[in-house]
C-alpha positions in Angstrom: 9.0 -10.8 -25.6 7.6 -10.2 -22.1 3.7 -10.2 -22.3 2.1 -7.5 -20.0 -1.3 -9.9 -19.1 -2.3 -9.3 -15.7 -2.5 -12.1 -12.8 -5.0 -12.6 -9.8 -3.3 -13.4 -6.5 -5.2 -13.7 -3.6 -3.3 -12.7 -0.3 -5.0 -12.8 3.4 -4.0 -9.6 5.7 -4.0 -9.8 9.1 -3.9 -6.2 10.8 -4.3 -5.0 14.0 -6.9 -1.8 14.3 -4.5 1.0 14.9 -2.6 -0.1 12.0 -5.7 -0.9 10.1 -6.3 3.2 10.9 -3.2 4.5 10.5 -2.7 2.9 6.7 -6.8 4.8 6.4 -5.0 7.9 7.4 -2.4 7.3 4.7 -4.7 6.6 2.3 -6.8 9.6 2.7 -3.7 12.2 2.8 -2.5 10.7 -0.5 -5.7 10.2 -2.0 -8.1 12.6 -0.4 -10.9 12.2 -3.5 -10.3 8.5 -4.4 -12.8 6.1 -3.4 -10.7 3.1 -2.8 -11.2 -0.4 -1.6 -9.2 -1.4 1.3 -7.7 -4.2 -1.1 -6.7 -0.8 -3.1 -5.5 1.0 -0.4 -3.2 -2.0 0.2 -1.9 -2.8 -2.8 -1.4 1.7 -3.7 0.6 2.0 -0.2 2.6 -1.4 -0.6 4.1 0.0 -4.6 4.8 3.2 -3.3 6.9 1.5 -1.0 8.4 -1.4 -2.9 9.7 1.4 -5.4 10.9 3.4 -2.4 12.9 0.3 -0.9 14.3 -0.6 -4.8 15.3 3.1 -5.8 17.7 2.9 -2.3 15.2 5.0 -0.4 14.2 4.1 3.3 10.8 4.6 4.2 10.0 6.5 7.1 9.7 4.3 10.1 7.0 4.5 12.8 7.9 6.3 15.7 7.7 4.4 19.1 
């Protein structure tokens, strides 16, 4: 039987600012009343994606 406990991982993020801004901007247009931590906003943005990329779906790529 698979237990459901939760882990702590710690992972380092290196960003540059306009991407640091740009995943801000994500944040707030998905979650325009959530106060979030930037740790949160990470993590929120990275399973929306992760479930994207497993369900077949491409995420939408950056234009140049």
């Amino acid at each position: 039987m698979a237990q459901n406990g939760k882990r702590t991982i710690q992972i380092n993020v290196r960003l540059s600012t306009e991407d640091y801004d740009l995943i801000k901007r994500a944040a707030g247009s998905l979650w325009p009343d959530a106060e979030l931590s930037n740790s949160g906003i990470l993590l929120g943005l990275a399973k929306i994606t992760a479930r994207q990329v497993l369900e077949g779906k491409t995420p939408k790529k950056k234009p140049k």
